[in-house]
LUMMARSE-242425 format. One record per residue: residue in three letters; x negated, y negated, z negated of N, C-alpha, C in turn. Coordinates in pm, whole numbers, plus 32768, in hexadecimal, padded with zeros to 4 digits. Layout:
ALAXYZXYZXYZ ...
END
This chain:
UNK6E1C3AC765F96E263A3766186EA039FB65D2 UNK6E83396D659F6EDC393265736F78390F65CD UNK6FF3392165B170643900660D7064386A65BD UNK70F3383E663F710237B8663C714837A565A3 UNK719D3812657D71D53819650B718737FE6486 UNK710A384C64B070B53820641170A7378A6401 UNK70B4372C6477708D36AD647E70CB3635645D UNK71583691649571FC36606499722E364B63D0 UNK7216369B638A721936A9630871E7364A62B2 UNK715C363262B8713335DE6283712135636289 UNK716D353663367182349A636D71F23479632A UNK726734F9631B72FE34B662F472F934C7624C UNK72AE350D6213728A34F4619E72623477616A UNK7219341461B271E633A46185723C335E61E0 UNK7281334D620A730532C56258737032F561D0 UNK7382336461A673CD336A61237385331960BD UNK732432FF608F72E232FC602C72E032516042 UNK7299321560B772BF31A160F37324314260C9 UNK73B931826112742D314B6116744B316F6084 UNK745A31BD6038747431A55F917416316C5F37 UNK73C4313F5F74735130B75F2D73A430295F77 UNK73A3301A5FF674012F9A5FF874692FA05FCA UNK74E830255FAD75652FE35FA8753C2FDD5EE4 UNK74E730115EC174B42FE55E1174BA2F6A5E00 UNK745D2F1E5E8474112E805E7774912E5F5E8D UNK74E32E6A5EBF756B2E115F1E75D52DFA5E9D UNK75D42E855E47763C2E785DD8762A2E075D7E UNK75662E145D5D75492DC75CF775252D115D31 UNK75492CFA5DB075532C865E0A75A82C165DDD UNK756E2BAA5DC976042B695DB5766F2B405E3D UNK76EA2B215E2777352B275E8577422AAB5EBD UNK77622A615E61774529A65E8B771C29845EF3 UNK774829285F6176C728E75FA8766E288B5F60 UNK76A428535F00763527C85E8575D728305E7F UNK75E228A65E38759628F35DF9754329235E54 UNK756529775EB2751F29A15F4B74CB29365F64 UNK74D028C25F8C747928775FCF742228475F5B UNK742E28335EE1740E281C5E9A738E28805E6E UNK73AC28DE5EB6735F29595E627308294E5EF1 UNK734029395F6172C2292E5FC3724828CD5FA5 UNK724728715F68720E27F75F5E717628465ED3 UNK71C428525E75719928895DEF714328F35E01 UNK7188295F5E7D711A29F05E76709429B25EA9 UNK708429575F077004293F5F4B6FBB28EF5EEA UNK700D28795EDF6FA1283A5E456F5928455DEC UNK6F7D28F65DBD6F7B29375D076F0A29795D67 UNK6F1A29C45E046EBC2A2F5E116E3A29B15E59 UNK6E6829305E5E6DE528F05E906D6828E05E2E UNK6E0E28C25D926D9D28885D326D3C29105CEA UNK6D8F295B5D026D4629F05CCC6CDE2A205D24 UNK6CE529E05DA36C412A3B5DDB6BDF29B45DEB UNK6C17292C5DEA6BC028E35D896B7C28D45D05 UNK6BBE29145CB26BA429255C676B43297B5C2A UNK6B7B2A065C7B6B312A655C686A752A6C5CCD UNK6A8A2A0F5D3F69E129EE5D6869B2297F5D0B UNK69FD29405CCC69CD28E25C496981290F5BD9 UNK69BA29805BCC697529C55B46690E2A335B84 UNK69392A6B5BE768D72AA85C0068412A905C35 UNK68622A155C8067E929CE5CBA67B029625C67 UNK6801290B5C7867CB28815C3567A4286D5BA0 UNK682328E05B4267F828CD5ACC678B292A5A90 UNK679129955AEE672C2A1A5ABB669329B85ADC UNK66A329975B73662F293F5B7C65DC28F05B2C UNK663F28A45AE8660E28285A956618284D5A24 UNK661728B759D7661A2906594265BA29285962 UNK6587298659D8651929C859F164A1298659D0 UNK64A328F15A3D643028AB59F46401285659BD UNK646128325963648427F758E6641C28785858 UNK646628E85878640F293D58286379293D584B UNK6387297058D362F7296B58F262AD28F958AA UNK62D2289A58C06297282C587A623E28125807 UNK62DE284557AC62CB286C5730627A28B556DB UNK62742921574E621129AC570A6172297F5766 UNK6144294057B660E628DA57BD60A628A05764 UNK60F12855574560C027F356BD60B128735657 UNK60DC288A562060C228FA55AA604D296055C0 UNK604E298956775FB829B256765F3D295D5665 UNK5F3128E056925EF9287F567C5EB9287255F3 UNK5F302867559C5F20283A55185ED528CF54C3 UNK5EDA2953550D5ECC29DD54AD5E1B29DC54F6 UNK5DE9299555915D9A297555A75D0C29305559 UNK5D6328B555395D03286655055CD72898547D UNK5D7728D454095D39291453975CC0296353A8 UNK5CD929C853D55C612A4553CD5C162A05544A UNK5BEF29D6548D5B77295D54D45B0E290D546F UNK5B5B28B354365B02286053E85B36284B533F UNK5AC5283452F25AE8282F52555B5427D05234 UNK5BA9281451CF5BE327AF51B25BE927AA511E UNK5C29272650D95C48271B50595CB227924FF3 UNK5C83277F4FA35C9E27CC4F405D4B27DB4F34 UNK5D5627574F475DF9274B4F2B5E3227694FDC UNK5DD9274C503A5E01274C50EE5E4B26B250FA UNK5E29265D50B15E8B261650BE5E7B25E55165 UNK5E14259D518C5DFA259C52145E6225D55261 UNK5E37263C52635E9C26B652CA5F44267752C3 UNK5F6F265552215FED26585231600425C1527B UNK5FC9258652705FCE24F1529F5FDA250B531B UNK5F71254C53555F50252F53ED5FE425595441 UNK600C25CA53D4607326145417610125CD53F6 UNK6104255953966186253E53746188248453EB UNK61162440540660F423F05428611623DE54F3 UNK60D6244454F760AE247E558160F024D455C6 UNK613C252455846190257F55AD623625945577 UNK622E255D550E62B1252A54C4630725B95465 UNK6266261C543C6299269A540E626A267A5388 UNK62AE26B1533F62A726E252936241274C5282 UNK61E32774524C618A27E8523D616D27CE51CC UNK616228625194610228A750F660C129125110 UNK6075292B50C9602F299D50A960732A14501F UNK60A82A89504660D02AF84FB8604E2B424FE4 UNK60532B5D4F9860052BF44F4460162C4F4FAD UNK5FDE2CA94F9A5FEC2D0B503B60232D9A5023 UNK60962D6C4FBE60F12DF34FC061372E035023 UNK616E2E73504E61A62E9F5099621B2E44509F UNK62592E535146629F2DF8517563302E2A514A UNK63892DD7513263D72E29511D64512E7B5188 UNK64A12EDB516365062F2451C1654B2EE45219 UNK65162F17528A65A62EBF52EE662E2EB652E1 UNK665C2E43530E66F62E3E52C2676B2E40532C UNK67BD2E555341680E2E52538F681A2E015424 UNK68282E30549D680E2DBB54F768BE2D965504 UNK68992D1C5542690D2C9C555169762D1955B2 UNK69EE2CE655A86A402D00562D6A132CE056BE UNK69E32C3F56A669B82C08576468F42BE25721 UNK68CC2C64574668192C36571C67ED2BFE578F UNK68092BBB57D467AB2B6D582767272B4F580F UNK67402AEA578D66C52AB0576066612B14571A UNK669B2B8D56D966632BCE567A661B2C2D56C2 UNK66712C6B574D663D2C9357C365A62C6557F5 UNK65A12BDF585765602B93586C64DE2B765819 UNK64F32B4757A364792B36575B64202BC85725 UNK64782BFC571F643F2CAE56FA63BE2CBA5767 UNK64162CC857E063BF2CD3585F63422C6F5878 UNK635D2C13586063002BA55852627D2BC657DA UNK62AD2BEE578962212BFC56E661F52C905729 UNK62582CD0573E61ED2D5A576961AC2D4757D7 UNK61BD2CEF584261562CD558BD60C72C7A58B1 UNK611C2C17585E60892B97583460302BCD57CA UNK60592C0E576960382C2056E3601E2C8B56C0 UNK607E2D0E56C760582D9556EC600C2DBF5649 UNK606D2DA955E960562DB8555C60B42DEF54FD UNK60C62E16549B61412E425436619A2DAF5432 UNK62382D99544C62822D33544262F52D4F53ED UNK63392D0653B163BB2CEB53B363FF2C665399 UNK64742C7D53D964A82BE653F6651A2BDB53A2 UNK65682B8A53B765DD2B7E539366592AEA53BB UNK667C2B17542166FC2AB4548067652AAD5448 UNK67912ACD53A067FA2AD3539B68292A995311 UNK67D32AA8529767DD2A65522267E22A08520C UNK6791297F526A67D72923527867EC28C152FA UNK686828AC52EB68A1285C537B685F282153EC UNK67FF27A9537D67A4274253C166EB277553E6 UNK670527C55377665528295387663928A6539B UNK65C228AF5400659F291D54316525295D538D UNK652C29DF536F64AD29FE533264742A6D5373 UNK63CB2A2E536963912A9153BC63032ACE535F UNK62F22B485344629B2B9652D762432BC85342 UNK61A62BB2535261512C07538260E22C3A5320 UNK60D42CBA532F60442CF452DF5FDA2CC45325 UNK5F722C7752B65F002C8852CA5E9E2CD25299 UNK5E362CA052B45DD02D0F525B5DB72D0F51C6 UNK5DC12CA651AD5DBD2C89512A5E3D2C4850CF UNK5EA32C2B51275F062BE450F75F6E2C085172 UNK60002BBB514660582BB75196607A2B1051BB UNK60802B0D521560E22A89528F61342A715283 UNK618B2A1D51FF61F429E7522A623F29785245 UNK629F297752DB62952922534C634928FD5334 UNK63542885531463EB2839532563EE27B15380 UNK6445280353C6644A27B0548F64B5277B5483 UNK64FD270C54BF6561270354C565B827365556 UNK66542762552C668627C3558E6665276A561F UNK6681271C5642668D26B1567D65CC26C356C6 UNK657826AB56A36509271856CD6500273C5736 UNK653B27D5572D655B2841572765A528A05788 UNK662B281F576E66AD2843579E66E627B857F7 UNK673927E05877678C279E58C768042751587D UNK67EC273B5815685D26FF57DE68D126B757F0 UNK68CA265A585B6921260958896964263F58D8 UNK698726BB58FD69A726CF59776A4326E9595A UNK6A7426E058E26B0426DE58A86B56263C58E8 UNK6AD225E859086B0D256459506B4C258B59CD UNK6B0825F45A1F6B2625FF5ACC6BAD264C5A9D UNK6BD126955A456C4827075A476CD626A75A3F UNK6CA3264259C76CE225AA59A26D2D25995A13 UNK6CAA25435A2D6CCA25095AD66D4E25305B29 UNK6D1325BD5B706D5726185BB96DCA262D5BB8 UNK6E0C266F5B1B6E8826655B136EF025D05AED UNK6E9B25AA5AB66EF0251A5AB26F2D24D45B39 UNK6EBC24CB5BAF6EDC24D75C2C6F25252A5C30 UNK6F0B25895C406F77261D5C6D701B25E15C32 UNK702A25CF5BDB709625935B8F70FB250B5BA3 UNK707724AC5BEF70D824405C0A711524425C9E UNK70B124AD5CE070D124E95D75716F253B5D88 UNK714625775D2E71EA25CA5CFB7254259E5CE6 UNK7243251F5CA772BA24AF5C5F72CE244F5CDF UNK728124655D50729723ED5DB972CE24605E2A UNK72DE24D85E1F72F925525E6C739125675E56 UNK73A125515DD0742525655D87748B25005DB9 UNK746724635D8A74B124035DD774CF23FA5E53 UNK747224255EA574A2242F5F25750224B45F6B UNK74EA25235F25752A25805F3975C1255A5F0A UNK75D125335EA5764E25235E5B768124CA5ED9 UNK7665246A5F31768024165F6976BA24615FF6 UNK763D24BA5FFD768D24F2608F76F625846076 UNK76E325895FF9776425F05FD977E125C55FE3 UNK77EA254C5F93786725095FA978D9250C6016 UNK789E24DD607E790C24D360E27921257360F2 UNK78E825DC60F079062674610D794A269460D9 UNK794A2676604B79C226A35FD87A2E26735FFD UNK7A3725AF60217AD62587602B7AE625AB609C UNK7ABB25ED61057ADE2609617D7B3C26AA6176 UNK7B07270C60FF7B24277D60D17BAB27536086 UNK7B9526EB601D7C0C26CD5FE07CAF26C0602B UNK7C64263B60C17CC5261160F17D3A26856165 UNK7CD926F6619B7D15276261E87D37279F615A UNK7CFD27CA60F97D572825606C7DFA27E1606D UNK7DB6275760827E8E272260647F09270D60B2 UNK7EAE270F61357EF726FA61BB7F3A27A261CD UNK7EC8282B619C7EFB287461AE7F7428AD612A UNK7F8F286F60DC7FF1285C6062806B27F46094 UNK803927CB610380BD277B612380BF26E56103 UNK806826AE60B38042261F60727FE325DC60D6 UNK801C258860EB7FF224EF61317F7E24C460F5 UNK7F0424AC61777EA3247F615E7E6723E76183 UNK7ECE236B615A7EDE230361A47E2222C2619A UNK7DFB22C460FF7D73227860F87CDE22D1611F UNK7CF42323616C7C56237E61807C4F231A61D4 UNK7BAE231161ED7B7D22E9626E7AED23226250 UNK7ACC231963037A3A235D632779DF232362DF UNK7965236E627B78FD231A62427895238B6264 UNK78502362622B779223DA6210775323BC62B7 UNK7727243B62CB76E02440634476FE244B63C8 UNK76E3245864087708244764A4776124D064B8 UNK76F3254E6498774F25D1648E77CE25BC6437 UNK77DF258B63C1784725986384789B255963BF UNK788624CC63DC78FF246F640A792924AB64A2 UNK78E324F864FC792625496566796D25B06516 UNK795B25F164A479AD267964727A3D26106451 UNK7A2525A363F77A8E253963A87B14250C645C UNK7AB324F064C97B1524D7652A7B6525436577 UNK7B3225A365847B46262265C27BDD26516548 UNK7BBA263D64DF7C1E2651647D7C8E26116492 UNK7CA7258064697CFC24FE64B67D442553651D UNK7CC7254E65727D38252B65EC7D9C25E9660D UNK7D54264F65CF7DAD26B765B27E14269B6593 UNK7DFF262265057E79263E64937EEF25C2650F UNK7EBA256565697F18253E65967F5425776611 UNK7F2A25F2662E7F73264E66B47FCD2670665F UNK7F7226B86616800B270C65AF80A926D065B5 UNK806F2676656780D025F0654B813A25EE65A3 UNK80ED259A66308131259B66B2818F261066BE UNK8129264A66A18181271366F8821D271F66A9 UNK820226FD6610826D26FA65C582D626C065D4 UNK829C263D65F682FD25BC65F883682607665D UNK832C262966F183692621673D83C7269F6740 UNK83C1270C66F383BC276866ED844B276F66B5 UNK84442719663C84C126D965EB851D26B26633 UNK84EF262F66798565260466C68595264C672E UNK855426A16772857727136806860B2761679C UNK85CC27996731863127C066BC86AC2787668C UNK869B270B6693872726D0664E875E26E466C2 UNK8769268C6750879E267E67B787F5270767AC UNK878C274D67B987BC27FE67EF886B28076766 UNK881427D466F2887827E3668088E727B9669D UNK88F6274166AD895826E666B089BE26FA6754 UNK899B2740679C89D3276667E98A3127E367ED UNK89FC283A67978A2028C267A48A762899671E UNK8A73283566D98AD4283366528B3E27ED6696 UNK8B4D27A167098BA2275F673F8BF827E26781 UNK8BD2282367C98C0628A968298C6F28D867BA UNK8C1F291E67208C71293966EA8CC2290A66A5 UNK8CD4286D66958D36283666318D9D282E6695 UNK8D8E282167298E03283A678C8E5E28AB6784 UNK8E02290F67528E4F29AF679F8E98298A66ED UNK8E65298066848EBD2963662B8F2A29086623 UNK8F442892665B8FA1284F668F9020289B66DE UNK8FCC28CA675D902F294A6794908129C26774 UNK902F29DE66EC90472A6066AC90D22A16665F UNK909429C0661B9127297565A491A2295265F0 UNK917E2940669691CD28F166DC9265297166FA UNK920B29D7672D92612A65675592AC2A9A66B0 UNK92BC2A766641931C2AC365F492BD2B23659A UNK93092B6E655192DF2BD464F593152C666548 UNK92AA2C99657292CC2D2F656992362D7E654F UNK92372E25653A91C42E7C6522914D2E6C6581 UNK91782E35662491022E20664790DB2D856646 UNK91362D27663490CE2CA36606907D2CA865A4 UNK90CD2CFF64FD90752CF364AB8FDD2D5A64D1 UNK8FF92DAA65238F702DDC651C8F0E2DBE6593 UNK8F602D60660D8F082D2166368EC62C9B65EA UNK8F1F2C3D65908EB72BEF65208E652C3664C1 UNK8E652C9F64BA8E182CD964758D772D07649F UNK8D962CF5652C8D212D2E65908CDA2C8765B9 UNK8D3E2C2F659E8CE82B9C659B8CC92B766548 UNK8CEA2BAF64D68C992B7864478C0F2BBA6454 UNK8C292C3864688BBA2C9664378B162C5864C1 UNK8B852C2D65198B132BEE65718ABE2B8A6545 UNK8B392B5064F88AE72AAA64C78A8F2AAC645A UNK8A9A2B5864248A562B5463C789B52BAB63D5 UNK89C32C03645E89532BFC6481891B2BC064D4 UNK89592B36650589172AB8654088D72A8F64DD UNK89032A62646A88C42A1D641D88482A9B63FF UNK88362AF563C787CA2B3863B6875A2B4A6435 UNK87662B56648B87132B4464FC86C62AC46501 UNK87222A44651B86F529CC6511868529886497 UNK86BC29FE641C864F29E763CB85DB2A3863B2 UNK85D02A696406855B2ADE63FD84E62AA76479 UNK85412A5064CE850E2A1A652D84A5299A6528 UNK8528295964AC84F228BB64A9846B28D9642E UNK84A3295063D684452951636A843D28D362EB UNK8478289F62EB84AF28246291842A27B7627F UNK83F227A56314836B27646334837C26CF62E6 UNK83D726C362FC83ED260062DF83E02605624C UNK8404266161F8840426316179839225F26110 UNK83872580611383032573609E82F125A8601E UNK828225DF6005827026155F7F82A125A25F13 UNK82CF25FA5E71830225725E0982EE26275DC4 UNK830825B45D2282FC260B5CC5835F263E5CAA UNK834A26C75C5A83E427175C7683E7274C5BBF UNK844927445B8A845927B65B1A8483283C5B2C UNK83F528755B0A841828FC5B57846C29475ADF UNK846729295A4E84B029745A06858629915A40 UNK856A28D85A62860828915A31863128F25AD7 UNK85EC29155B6385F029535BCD861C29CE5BC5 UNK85E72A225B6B85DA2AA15B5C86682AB55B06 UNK86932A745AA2870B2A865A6087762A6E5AB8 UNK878029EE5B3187F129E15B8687F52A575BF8 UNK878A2AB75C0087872B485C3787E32B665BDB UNK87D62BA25B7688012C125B2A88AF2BCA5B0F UNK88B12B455B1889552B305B0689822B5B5B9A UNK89422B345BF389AD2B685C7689872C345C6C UNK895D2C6A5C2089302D025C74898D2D045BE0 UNK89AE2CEA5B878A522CF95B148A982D045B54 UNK8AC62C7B5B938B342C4B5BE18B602CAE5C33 UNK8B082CF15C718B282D5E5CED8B4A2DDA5C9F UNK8B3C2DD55C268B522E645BE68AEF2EB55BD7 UNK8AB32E6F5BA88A262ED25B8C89F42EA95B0D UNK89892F035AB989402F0E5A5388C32ECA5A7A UNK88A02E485A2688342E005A4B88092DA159EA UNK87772DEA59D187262D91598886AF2D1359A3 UNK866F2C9C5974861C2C7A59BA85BC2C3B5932 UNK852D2C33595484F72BC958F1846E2BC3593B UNK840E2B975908838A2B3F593A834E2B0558A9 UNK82C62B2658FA824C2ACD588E82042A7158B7 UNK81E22A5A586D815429C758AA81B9294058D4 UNK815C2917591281802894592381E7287B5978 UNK8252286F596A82D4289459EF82E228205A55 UNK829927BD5A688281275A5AA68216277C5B48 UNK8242279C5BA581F3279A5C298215276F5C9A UNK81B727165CD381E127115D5381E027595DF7 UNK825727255DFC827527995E7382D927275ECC UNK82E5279A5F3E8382277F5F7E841927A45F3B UNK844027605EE984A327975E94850A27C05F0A UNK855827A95F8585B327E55F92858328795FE1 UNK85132886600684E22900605F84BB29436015 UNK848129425F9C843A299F5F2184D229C55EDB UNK850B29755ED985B029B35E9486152A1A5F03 UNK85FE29F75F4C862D2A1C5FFD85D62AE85FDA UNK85872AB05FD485112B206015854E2BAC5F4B UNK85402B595F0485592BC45E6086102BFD5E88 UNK863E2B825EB986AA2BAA5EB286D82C1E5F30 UNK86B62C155FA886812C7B5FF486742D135FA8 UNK85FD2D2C5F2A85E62D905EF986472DAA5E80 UNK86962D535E1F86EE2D525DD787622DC55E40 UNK87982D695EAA88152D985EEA87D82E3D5F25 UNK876B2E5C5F3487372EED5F5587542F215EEB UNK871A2F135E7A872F2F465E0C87BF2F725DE0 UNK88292F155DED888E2F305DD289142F6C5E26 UNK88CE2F565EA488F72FBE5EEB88D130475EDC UNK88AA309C5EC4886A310E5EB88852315D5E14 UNK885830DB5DAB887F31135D1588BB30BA5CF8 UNK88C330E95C61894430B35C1F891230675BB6 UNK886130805B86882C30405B3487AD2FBD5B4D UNK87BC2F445B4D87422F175B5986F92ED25B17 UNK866F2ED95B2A86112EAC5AE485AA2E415B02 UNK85D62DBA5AD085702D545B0385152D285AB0 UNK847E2D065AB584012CEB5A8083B32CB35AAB UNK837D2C5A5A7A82F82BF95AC1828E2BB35A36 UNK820A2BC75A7B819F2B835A48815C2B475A69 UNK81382AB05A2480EE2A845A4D80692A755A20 UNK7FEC2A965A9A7F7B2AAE5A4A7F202A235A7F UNK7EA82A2D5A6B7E4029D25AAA7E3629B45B05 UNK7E552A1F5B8B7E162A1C5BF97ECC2A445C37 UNK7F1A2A6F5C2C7F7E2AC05C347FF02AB55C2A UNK80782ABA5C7680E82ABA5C3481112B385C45 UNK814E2B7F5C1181952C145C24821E2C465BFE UNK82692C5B5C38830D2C4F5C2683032CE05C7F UNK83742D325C12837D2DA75C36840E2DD75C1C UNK84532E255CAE84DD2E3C5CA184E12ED55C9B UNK85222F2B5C3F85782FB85C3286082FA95C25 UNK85FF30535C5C865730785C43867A310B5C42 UNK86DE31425C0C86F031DA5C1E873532085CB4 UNK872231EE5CF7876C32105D6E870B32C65D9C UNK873A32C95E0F86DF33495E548650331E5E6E UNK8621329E5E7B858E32845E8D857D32905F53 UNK84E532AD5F7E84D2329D5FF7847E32EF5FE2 UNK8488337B606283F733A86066838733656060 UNK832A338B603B827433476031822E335460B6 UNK8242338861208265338361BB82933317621D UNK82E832F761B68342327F6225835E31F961E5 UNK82F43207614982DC317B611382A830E0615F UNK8282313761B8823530AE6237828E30AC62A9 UNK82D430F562BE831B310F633083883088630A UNK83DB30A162AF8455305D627F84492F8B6292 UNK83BA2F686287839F2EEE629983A02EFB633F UNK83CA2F14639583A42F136401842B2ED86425 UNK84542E81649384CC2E4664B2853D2EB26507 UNK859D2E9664AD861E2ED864E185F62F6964DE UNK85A12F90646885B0303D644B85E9303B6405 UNK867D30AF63F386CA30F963A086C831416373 UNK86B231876314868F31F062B4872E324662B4 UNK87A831F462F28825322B62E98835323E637B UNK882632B063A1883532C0643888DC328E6479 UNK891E328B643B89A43287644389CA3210647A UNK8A4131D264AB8A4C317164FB8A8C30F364BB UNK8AB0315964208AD530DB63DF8AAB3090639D UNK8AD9300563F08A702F7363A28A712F506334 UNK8AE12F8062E68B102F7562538AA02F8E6211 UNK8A8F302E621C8A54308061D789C1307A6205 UNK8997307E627488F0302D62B288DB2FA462BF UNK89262F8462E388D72ED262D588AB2EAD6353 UNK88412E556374880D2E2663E487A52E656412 UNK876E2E9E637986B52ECF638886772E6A63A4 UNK866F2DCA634E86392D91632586202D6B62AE UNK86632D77625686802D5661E085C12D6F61BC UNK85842DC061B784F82DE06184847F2D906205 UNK84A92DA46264844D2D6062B284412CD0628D UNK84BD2C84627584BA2C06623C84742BB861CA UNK84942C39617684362C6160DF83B02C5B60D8 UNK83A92CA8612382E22CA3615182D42C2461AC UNK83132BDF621982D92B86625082C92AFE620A UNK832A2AFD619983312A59613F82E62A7C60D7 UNK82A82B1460B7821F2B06605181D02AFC6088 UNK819E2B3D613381202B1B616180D42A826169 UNK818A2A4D6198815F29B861B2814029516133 UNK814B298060A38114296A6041808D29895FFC UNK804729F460877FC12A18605B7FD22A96600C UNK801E2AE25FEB80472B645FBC80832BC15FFC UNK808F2C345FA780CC2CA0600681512CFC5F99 UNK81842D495FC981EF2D865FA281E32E415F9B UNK81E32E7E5F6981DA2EFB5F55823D2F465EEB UNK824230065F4882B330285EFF825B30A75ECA UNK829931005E53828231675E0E830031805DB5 UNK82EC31DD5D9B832332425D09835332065C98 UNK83AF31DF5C8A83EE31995C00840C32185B84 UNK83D731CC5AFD840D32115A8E849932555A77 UNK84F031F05AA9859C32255ABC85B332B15B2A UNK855D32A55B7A855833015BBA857E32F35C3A UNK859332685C9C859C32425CE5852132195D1D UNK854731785D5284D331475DBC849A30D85D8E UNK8423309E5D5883DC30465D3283B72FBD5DA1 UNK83FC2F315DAF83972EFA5DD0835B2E6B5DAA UNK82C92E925DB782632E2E5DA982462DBF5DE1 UNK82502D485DDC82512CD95E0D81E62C9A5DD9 UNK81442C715E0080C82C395DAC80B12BD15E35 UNK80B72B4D5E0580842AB45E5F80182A8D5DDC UNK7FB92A4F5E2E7F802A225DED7F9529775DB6 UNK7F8129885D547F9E28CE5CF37F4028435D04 
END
């Protein structure tokens, strides 16, 4: 007896066979929605006009060829009738009359040599088909025809007893001829249906795209003052649902900011006091190193506060990213370091110039903390901006490349702030490219340090 296994084999054999026939169809799919809906409209049309088409020819035109011939080969029995029936003239002229008058055929009489070799049949023999069948049913004699020598005329050769039959019909006769009008027809319709499918599609694409456009720029950080809801009912609920997101956000920000300054402006007050106090008490080893413990505060106040606020308020403007990248490399000199910078393409983009400078310079000051050499680069492509910082330092395990964007992780376990920092410096980095619609990534530098990648889109 068969197990469930023999059964099991050949079901998951064909769900394989299945699913790699759709994900085939899916590759060769277009991706578009124009195109998608577009292609919904088109598949049913082409397969309406094709099985119209195809009971067209099979029924209606086979039909009416059919007895059209029949017809044809009628009359010609008729006419092979009356010869061998009753006497005729020497020349037949009669005969040809009756038959050119009455029936609207050409006829002669040859000599009664043999007919000649059949000649090649057509590609589409319908007719050649058809009438074949027709002379061997009515007539039931030696034939040959010929559907193909010329365009407008049929020739038709029968043996008689004493002579041969020959019969010039016109195709038209014969043949369904007109029926190249209905194909006409059909697609021409088919065509202006398509062109009225198109306009309207293009119409309800529209608002989908600027609705795609307008979240593409909001999530780049760019102000979307002129969208408004258009197309269809579904869209203009997707178009409001959007809105009124983009104005929580907003809100959330706004307020988010100001909860921030307050907080700022308070805690900068606390410490410009204890500095007052500090100047007030004199110079000795522990004032200077208690101002030293209020600087270093104020200086990771300020880094907190900006990791916090995220530099939300700033409006995008155009930036020279070449003339940017060189005022890197003069301050990472300045500090004593080896530093190169250059860029291609078009050095013109817009951005948040002080948070995109904020955020490189972030990875500059990594860099030069940790080597002695650095390396700045950027391109600009089509779709792309890409600015890339090295250096020879020790690098970062490939482990804790994701770790390091994470807030207030130290890679320097040690307690000194000098030498660790806040453990923001990179979280900041990544949060003012995200909010440009890009991202930030690290690897393996040529120098033999730590590579990083900075790609927003343009």
């Amino acid at each position: 007896m068969a197990s469930i296994a023999d059964f099991a084999l050949p079901a998951r054999i064909g769900r394989d066979i299945w699913r790699r026939f759709w994900r085939f169809v899916g590759n060769w799919m277009p991706k578009g929605l124009f195109a998608r809906s577009l292609l919904i409209i088109l598949v049913p049309v082409v397969l309406l006009q094709a099985v119209v088409a195809f009971v067209f020819m099979e029924r209606h035109w086979n039909q009416v060829t059919a007895r059209l011939s029949e017809a044809v080969t009628q009359e010609i029995a008729a006419l092979i009738d009356v010869y061998e029936s009753y006497p005729q003239d020497e020349e037949r002229q009669t005969l040809v009359r009756i038959a050119a008058e009455n029936f609207g055929l050409g006829i002669s009489f040859l000599p009664p040599d043999p007919l000649p070799p059949a000649g090649p049949k057509p590609f589409f023999s319908l007719l050649d088909r058809t009438l074949s069948e027709e002379i061997t049913r009515q007539i039931a004699r030696p034939f040959w025809i010929d559907t193909v020598g010329r365009s407008n005329l049929v020739e038709i050769r029968i043996k008689l007893d004493d002579a041969v039959l020959r019969v010039f019909a016109r195709r038209s006769q014969a043949y369904a001829s007109n029926s190249h009008i209905f194909i006409v027809w059909m697609v021409g319709t088919s065509l202006v249906l398509l062109a009225v499918a198109v306009a309207f599609l293009r119409n309800q694409i529209k608002p989908i795209t600027r609705l795609a456009e307008a979240a593409d720029s909001f999530g780049k950080g760019r102000d979307v003052p002129d969208f408004q809801p258009r197309g269809a009912r579904e869209v203009r609920q997707a178009a409001h649902a959007f809105l009124e997101m983009k104005r929580r956000i907003e809100r959330q920000i706004e307020q988010r900011t100001t909860m921030l300054a307050g907080v700022s402006h308070d805690l900068r007050t606390i410490l410009t006091r204890f500095r007052l106090e500090l100047a007030l008490l004199g110079d000795s080893p522990e004032i200077e190193m208690m101002t030293a413990d209020v600087d270093e505060m104020q200086r990771m106040l300020e880094d907190y506060m900006a990791f916090a606020r995220g530099d939300s308020g700033e409006q995008p403007q155009p930036v020279d990213m070449a003339a940017l990248l060189e005022t890197l490399r003069f301050e990472a000199e300045r500090s004593g370091h080896t530093a190169t910078a250059s860029f291609s393409g078009d050095p013109v983009v817009t951005l948040r110039a002080n948070a995109f400078k904020r955020c490189l310079a972030n990875l500059v000051d990594n860099a030069c903390r940790y080597g002695k050499t650095v390396r700045i680069s950027g391109v600009r492509g089509d779709r792309w901006l890409t600015v890339i910082v090295e250096d020879d330092g020790p690098g970062i395990p490939e482990d804790l490349r994701e770790e390091v964007f994470r807030p207030f992780y130290r890679l320097d376990d040690s307690r000194n702030q000098d030498r660790g920092g806040t453990g923001l410096g990179l979280a900041i980095a990544r949060d003012i490219v995200r909010s440009h619609g890009g991202d930030v990534s690290l690897s393996d530098s040529s120098t033999g340090g730590l590579r990083a990648t900075v790609r927003v889109p343009v």
